[in-house]
PyMOL commands that place a pseudoatom at each C-alpha (Angstrom):
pseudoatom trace, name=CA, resn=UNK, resi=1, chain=A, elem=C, hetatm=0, pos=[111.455, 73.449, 66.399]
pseudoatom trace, name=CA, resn=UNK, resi=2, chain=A, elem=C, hetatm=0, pos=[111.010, 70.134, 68.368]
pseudoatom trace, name=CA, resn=UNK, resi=3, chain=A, elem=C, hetatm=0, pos=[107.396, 70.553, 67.634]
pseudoatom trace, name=CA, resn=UNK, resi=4, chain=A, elem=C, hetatm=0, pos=[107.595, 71.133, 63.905]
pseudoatom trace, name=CA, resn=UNK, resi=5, chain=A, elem=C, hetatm=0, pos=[109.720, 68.065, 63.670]
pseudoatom trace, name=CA, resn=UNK, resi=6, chain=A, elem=C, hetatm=0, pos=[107.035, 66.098, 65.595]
pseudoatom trace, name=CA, resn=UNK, resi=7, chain=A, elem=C, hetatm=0, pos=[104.392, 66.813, 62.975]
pseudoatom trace, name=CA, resn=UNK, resi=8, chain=A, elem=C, hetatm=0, pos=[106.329, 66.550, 60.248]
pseudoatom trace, name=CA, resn=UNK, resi=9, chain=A, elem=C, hetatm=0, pos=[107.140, 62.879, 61.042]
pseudoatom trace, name=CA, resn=UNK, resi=10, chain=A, elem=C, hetatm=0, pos=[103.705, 62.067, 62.413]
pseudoatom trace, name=CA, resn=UNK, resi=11, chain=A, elem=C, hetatm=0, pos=[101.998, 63.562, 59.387]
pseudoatom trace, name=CA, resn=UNK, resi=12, chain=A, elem=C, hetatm=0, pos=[104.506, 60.892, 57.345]
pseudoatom trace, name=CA, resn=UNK, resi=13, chain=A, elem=C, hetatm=0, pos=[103.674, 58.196, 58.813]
pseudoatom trace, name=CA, resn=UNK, resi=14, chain=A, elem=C, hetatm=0, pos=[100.376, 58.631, 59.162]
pseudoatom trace, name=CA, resn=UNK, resi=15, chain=A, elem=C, hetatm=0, pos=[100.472, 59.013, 55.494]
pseudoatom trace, name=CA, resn=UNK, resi=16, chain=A, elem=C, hetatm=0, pos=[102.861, 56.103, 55.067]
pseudoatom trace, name=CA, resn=UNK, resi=17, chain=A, elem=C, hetatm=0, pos=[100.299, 54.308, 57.067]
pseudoatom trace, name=CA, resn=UNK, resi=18, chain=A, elem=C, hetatm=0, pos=[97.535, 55.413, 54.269]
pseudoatom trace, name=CA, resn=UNK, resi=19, chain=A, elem=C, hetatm=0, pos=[99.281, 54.588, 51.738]
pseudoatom trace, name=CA, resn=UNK, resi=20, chain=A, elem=C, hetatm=0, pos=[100.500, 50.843, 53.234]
pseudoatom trace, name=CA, resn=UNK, resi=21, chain=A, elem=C, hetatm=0, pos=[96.375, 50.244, 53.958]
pseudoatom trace, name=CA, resn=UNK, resi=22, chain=A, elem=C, hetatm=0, pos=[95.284, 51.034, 49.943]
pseudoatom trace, name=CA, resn=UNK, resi=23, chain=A, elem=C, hetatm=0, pos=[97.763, 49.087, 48.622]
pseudoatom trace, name=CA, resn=UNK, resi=24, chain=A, elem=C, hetatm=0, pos=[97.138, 45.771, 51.180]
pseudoatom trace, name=CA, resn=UNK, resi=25, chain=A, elem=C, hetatm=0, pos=[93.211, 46.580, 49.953]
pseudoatom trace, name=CA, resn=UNK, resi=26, chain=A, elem=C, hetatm=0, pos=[93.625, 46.459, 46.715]
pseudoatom trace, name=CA, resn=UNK, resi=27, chain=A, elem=C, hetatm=0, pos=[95.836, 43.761, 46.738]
pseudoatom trace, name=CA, resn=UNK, resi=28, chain=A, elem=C, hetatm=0, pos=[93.448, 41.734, 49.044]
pseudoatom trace, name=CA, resn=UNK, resi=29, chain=A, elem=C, hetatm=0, pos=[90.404, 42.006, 46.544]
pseudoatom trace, name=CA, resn=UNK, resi=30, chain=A, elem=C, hetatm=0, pos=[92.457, 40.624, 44.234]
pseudoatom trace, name=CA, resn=UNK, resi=31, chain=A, elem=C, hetatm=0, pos=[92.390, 37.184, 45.892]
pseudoatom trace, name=CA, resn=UNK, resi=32, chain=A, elem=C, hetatm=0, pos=[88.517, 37.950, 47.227]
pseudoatom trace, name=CA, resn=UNK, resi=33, chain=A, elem=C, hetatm=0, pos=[86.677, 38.331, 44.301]
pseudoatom trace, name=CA, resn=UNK, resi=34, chain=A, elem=C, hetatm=0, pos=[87.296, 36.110, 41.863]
pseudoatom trace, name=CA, resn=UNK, resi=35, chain=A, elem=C, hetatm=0, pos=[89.043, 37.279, 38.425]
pseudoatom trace, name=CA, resn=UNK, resi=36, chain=A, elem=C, hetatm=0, pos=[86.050, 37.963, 35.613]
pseudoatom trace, name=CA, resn=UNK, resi=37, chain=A, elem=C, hetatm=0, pos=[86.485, 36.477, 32.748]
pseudoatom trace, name=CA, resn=UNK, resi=38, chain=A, elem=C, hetatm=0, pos=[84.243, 37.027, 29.257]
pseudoatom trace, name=CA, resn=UNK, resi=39, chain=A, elem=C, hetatm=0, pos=[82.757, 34.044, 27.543]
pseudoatom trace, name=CA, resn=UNK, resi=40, chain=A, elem=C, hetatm=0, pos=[84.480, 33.475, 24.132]
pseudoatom trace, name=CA, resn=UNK, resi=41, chain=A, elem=C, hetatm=0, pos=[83.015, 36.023, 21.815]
pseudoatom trace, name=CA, resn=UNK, resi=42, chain=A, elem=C, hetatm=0, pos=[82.056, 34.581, 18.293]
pseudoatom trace, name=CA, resn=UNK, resi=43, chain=A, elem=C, hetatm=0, pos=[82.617, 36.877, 14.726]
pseudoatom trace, name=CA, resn=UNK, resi=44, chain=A, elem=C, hetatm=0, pos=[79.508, 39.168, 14.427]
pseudoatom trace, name=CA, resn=UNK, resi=45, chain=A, elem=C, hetatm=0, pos=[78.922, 36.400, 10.896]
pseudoatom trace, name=CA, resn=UNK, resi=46, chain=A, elem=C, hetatm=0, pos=[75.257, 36.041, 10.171]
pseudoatom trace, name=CA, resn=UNK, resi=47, chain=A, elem=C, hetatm=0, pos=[74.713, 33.011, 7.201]
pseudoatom trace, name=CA, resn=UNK, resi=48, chain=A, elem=C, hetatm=0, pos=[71.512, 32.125, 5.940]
pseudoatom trace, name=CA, resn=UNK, resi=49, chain=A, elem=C, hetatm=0, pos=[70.125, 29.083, 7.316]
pseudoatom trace, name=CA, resn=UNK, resi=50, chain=A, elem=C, hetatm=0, pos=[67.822, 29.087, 4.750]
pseudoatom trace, name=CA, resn=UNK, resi=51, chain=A, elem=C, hetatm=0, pos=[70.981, 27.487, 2.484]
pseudoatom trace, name=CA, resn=UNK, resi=52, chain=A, elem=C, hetatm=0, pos=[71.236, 24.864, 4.834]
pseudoatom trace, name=CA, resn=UNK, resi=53, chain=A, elem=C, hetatm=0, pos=[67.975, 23.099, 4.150]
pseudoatom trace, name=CA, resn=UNK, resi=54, chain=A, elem=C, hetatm=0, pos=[68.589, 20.009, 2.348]
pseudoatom trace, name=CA, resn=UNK, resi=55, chain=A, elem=C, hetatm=0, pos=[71.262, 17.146, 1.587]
pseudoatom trace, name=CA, resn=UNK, resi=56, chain=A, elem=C, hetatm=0, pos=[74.561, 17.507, 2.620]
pseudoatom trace, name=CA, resn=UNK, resi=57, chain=A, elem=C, hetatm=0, pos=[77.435, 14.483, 1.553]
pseudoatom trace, name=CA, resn=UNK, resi=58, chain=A, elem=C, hetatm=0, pos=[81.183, 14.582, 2.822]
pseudoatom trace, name=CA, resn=UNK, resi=59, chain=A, elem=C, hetatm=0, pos=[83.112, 10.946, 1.725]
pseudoatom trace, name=CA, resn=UNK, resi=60, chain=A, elem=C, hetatm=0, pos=[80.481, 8.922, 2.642]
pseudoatom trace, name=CA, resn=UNK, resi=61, chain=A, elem=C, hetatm=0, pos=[79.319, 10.709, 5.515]
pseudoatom trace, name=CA, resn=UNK, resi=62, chain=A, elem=C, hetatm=0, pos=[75.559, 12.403, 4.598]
pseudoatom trace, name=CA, resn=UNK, resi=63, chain=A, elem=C, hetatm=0, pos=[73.414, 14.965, 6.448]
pseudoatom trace, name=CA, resn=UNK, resi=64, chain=A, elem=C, hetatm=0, pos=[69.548, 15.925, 5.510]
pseudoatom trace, name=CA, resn=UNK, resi=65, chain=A, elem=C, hetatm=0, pos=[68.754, 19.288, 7.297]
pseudoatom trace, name=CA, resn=UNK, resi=66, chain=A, elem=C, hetatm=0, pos=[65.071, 20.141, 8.077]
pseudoatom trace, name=CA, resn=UNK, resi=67, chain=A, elem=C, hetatm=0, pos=[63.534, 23.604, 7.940]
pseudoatom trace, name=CA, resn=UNK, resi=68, chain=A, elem=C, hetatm=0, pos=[61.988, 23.013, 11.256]
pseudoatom trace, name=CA, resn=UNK, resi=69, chain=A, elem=C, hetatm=0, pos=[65.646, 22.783, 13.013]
pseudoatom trace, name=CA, resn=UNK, resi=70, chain=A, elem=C, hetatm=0, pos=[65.280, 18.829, 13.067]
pseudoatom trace, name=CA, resn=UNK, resi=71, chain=A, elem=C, hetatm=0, pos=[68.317, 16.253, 10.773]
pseudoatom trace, name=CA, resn=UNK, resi=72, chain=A, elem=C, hetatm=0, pos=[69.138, 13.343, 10.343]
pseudoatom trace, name=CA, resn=UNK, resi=73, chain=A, elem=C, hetatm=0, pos=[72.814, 11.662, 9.430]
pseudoatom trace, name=CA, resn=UNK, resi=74, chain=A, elem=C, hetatm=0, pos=[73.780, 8.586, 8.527]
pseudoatom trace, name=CA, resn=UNK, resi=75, chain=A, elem=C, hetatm=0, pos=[77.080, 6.674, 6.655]
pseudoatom trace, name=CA, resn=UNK, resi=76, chain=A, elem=C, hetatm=0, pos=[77.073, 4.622, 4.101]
pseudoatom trace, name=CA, resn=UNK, resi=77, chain=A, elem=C, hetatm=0, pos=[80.320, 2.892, 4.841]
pseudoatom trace, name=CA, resn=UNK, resi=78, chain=A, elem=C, hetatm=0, pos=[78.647, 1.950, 7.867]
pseudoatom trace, name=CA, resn=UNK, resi=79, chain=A, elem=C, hetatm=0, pos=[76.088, 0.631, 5.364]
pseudoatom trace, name=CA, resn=UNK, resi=80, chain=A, elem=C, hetatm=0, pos=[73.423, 2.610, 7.304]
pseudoatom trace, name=CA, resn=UNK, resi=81, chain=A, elem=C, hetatm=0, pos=[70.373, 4.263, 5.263]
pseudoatom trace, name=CA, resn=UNK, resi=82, chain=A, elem=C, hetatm=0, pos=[68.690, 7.257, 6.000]
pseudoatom trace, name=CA, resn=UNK, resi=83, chain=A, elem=C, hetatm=0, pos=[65.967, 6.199, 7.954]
pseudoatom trace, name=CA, resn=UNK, resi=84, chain=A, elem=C, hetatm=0, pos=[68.219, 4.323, 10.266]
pseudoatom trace, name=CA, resn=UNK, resi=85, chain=A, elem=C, hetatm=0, pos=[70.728, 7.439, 10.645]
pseudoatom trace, name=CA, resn=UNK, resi=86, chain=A, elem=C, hetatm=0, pos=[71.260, 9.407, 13.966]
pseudoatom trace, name=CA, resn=UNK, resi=87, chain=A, elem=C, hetatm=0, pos=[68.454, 11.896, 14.307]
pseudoatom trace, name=CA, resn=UNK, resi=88, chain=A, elem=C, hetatm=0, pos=[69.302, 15.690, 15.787]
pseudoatom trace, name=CA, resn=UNK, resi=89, chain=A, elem=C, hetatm=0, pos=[68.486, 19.286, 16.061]
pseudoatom trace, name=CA, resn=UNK, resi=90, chain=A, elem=C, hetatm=0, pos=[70.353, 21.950, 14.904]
pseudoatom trace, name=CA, resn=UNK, resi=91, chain=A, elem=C, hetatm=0, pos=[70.697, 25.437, 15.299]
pseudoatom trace, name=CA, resn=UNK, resi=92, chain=A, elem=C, hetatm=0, pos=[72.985, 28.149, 13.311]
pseudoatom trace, name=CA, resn=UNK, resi=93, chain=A, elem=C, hetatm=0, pos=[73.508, 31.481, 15.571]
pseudoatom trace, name=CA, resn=UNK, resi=94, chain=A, elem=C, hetatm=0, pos=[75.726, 34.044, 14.050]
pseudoatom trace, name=CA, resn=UNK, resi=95, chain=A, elem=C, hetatm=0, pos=[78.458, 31.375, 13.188]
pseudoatom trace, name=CA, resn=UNK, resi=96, chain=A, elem=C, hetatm=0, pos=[77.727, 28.989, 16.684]
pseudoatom trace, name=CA, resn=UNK, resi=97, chain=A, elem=C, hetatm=0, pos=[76.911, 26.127, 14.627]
pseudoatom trace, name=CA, resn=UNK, resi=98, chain=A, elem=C, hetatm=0, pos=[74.984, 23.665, 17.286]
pseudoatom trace, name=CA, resn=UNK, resi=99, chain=A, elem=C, hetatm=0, pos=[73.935, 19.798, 16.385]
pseudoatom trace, name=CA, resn=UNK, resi=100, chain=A, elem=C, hetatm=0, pos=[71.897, 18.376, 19.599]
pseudoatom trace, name=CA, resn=UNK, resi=101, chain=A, elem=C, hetatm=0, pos=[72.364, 14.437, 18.641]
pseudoatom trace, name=CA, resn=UNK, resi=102, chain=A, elem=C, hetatm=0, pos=[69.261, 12.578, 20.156]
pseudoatom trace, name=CA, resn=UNK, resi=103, chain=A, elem=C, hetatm=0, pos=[70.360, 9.319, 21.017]
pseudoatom trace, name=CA, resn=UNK, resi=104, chain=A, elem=C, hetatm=0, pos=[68.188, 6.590, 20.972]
pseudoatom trace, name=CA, resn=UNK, resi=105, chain=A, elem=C, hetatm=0, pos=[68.843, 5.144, 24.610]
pseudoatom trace, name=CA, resn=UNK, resi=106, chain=A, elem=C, hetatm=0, pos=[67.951, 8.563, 25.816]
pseudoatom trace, name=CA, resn=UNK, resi=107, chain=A, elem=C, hetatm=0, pos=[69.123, 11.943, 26.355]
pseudoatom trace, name=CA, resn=UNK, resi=108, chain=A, elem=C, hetatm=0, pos=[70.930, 14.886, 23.942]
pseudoatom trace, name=CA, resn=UNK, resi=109, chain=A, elem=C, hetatm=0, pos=[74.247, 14.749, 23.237]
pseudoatom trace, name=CA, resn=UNK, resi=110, chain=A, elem=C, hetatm=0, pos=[75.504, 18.807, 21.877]
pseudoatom trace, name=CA, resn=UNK, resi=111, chain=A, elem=C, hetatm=0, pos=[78.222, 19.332, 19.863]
pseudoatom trace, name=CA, resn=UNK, resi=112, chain=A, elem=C, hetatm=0, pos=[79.354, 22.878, 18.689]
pseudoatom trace, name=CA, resn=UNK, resi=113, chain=A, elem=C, hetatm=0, pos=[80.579, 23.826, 15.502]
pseudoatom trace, name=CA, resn=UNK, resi=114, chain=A, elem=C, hetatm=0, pos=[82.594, 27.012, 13.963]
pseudoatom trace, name=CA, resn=UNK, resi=115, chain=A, elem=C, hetatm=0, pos=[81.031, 27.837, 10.711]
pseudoatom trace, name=CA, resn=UNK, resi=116, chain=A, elem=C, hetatm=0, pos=[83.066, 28.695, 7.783]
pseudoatom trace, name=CA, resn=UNK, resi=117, chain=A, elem=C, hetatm=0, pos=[81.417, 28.969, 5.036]
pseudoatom trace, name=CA, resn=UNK, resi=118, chain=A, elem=C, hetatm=0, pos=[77.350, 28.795, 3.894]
pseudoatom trace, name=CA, resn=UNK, resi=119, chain=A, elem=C, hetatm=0, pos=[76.659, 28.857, 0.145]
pseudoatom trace, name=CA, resn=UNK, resi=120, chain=A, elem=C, hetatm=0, pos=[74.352, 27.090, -2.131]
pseudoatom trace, name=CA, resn=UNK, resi=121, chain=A, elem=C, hetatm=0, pos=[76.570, 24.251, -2.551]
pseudoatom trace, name=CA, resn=UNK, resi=122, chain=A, elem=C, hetatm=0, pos=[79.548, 24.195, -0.029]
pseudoatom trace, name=CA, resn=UNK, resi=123, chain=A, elem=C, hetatm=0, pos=[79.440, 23.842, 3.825]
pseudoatom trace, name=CA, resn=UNK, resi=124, chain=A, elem=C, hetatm=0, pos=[82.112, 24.151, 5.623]
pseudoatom trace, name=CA, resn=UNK, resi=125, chain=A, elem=C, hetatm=0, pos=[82.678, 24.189, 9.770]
pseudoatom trace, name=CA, resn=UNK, resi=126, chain=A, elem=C, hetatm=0, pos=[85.148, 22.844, 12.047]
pseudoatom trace, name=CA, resn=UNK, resi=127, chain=A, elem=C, hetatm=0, pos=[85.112, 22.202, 15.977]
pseudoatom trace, name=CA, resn=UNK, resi=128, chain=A, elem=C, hetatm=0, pos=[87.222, 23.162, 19.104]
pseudoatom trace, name=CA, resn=UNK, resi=129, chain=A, elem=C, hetatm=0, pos=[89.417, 20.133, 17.971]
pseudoatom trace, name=CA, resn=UNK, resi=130, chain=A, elem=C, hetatm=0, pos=[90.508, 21.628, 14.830]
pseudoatom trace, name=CA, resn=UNK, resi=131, chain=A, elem=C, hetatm=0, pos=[88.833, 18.887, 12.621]
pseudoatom trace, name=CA, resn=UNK, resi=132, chain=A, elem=C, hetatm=0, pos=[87.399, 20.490, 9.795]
pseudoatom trace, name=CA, resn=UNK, resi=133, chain=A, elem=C, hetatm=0, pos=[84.257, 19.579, 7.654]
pseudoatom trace, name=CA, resn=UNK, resi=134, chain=A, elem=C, hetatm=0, pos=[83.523, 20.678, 4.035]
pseudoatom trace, name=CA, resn=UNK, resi=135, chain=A, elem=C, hetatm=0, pos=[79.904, 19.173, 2.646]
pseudoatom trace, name=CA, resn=UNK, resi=136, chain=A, elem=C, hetatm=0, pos=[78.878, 19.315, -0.559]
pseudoatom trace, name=CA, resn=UNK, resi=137, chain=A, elem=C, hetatm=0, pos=[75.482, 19.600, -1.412]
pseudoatom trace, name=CA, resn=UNK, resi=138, chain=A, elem=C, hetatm=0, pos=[73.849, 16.446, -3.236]
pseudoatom trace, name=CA, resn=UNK, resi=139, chain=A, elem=C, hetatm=0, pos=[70.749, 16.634, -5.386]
pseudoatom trace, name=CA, resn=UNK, resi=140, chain=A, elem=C, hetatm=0, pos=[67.968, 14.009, -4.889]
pseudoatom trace, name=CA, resn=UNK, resi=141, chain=A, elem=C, hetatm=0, pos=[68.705, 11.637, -7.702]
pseudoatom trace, name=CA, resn=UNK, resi=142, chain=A, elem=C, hetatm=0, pos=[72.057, 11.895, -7.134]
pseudoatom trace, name=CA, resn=UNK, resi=143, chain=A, elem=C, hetatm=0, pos=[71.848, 9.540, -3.752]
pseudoatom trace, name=CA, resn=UNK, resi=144, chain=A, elem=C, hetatm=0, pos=[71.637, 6.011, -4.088]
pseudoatom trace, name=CA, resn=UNK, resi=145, chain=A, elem=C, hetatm=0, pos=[70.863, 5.173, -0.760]
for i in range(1, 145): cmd.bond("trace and resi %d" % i, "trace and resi %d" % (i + 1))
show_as sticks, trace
zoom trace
Protein backbone atom coordinates (compact mmCIF):
# COMPACT_ATOMS: atom_id res chain seq x y z
CA UNK A 1 0.00 0.00 0.00
CA UNK A 2 3.07 2.16 0.98
CA UNK A 3 4.14 1.68 -2.54
CA UNK A 4 0.94 2.69 -4.29
CA UNK A 5 0.94 5.80 -2.22
CA UNK A 6 4.55 6.51 -3.34
CA UNK A 7 3.57 6.63 -7.00
CA UNK A 8 0.61 8.19 -6.65
CA UNK A 9 2.30 11.29 -5.13
CA UNK A 10 5.39 11.09 -7.31
CA UNK A 11 3.32 10.77 -10.46
CA UNK A 12 1.58 14.30 -9.00
CA UNK A 13 4.21 16.06 -8.67
CA UNK A 14 5.94 15.16 -11.39
CA UNK A 15 2.92 16.31 -13.17
CA UNK A 16 2.58 19.39 -10.98
CA UNK A 17 6.12 19.92 -11.98
CA UNK A 18 4.90 19.75 -15.88
CA UNK A 19 2.42 21.72 -15.54
CA UNK A 20 4.47 24.64 -13.31
CA UNK A 21 7.32 24.44 -16.43
CA UNK A 22 4.47 25.23 -19.45
CA UNK A 23 3.00 27.81 -17.74
CA UNK A 24 6.62 29.71 -16.62
CA UNK A 25 7.30 29.04 -20.70
CA UNK A 26 4.66 30.51 -21.94
CA UNK A 27 4.67 33.19 -19.71
CA UNK A 28 8.44 33.83 -20.38
CA UNK A 29 7.93 34.26 -24.27
CA UNK A 30 5.69 36.68 -23.49
CA UNK A 31 8.39 39.12 -22.32
CA UNK A 32 11.03 37.46 -25.08
CA UNK A 33 9.55 38.10 -28.16
CA UNK A 34 8.26 41.17 -28.58
CA UNK A 35 4.28 41.70 -28.92
CA UNK A 36 3.34 41.88 -32.97
CA UNK A 37 1.52 44.44 -33.84
CA UNK A 38 -0.26 45.11 -37.57
CA UNK A 39 0.36 48.35 -39.35
CA UNK A 40 -2.88 50.44 -39.49
CA UNK A 41 -4.96 48.91 -42.20
CA UNK A 42 -6.61 51.54 -44.60
CA UNK A 43 -10.55 50.96 -46.16
CA UNK A 44 -10.16 48.66 -49.25
CA UNK A 45 -11.46 52.54 -51.18
CA UNK A 46 -10.04 52.76 -54.65
CA UNK A 47 -10.83 56.65 -56.24
CA UNK A 48 -9.85 57.61 -59.51
CA UNK A 49 -6.87 59.66 -59.67
CA UNK A 50 -7.70 60.45 -62.92
CA UNK A 51 -10.36 63.17 -61.14
CA UNK A 52 -7.63 64.62 -59.45
CA UNK A 53 -5.82 66.14 -62.39
CA UNK A 54 -6.26 69.74 -62.39
CA UNK A 55 -7.02 72.94 -60.13
CA UNK A 56 -8.01 72.56 -56.82
CA UNK A 57 -9.04 76.05 -54.53
CA UNK A 58 -9.97 75.86 -50.68
CA UNK A 59 -10.31 79.82 -49.14
CA UNK A 60 -7.48 80.99 -50.71
CA UNK A 61 -5.42 78.08 -50.50
CA UNK A 62 -4.93 76.50 -54.39
CA UNK A 63 -3.48 73.19 -55.61
CA UNK A 64 -2.66 72.27 -59.52
CA UNK A 65 -2.25 68.41 -59.71
CA UNK A 66 -0.16 66.91 -62.59
CA UNK A 67 -0.90 63.66 -64.39
CA UNK A 68 2.65 62.68 -64.00
CA UNK A 69 2.27 62.58 -59.96
CA UNK A 70 4.09 66.10 -59.78
CA UNK A 71 1.86 69.70 -58.00
CA UNK A 72 2.29 72.61 -57.17
CA UNK A 73 0.44 74.91 -54.26
CA UNK A 74 0.51 78.17 -53.52
CA UNK A 75 -1.80 81.03 -51.38
CA UNK A 76 -2.93 83.93 -52.42
CA UNK A 77 -3.28 85.56 -49.05
CA UNK A 78 0.26 85.00 -48.88
CA UNK A 79 0.14 86.93 -52.17
CA UNK A 80 2.16 84.05 -53.73
CA UNK A 81 1.45 83.05 -57.56
CA UNK A 82 1.64 79.84 -59.00
CA UNK A 83 4.92 79.71 -60.25
CA UNK A 84 6.33 80.72 -56.94
CA UNK A 85 4.12 78.02 -54.96
CA UNK A 86 5.61 74.94 -53.09
CA UNK A 87 6.26 72.24 -55.62
CA UNK A 88 5.44 68.29 -54.60
CA UNK A 89 4.61 64.83 -55.59
CA UNK A 90 1.72 63.08 -54.87
CA UNK A 91 0.44 59.80 -54.79
CA UNK A 92 -3.32 58.40 -54.12
CA UNK A 93 -3.19 54.51 -52.94
CA UNK A 94 -6.49 53.05 -52.09
CA UNK A 95 -7.44 56.12 -49.86
CA UNK A 96 -3.43 56.79 -48.47
CA UNK A 97 -3.45 60.13 -49.86
CA UNK A 98 0.55 61.07 -49.91
CA UNK A 99 1.94 64.83 -50.80
CA UNK A 100 6.00 64.59 -50.79
CA UNK A 101 6.62 68.61 -50.41
CA UNK A 102 10.08 69.34 -52.11
CA UNK A 103 11.50 72.07 -50.35
CA UNK A 104 13.65 74.32 -51.92
CA UNK A 105 16.70 74.23 -49.38
CA UNK A 106 16.69 70.54 -49.95
CA UNK A 107 15.16 67.38 -49.07
CA UNK A 108 11.22 65.89 -49.06
CA UNK A 109 9.08 66.67 -46.54
CA UNK A 110 5.77 63.68 -46.61
CA UNK A 111 2.66 64.32 -45.33
CA UNK A 112 -0.23 61.70 -45.36
CA UNK A 113 -3.67 62.27 -46.00
CA UNK A 114 -7.14 60.22 -45.40
CA UNK A 115 -9.19 60.62 -48.46
CA UNK A 116 -12.80 61.25 -48.26
CA UNK A 117 -14.20 61.94 -51.07
CA UNK A 118 -12.98 62.11 -55.12
CA UNK A 119 -15.54 63.50 -57.58
CA UNK A 120 -15.43 65.77 -60.49
CA UNK A 121 -15.71 68.76 -58.45
CA UNK A 122 -15.23 68.12 -54.63
CA UNK A 123 -12.08 66.86 -52.77
CA UNK A 124 -12.15 66.15 -49.62
CA UNK A 125 -9.26 64.49 -47.08
CA UNK A 126 -8.20 65.06 -43.67
CA UNK A 127 -4.91 64.05 -41.67
CA UNK A 128 -3.95 62.14 -38.42
CA UNK A 129 -4.68 65.59 -36.74
CA UNK A 130 -8.24 65.63 -37.53
CA UNK A 131 -8.00 68.83 -39.75
CA UNK A 132 -10.10 68.36 -42.57
CA UNK A 133 -9.81 69.71 -46.23
CA UNK A 134 -12.67 70.10 -48.78
CA UNK A 135 -11.33 71.63 -52.41
CA UNK A 136 -13.33 72.69 -54.90
CA UNK A 137 -12.41 72.40 -58.28
CA UNK A 138 -11.73 75.82 -60.22
CA UNK A 139 -11.91 76.18 -63.97
CA UNK A 140 -9.08 78.05 -65.81
CA UNK A 141 -10.65 81.43 -66.30
CA UNK A 142 -11.99 81.33 -63.16
CA UNK A 143 -8.34 82.08 -61.39
CA UNK A 144 -7.07 85.39 -61.32
CA UNK A 145 -3.79 84.72 -60.24
Amino acid sequence: MKKKILIIVAIVVAVGICAAAAIWIINESKYVKPERIEPEVFEDVEFDSDLLIGLWNESSVYYRYNDDGSAVTWDVADDIAESEGTRLSWELRHNLFIHNYIMEIGGVVPKMYNMKQLELDILEYNDDYGVNHVFKRVEEPDLIN
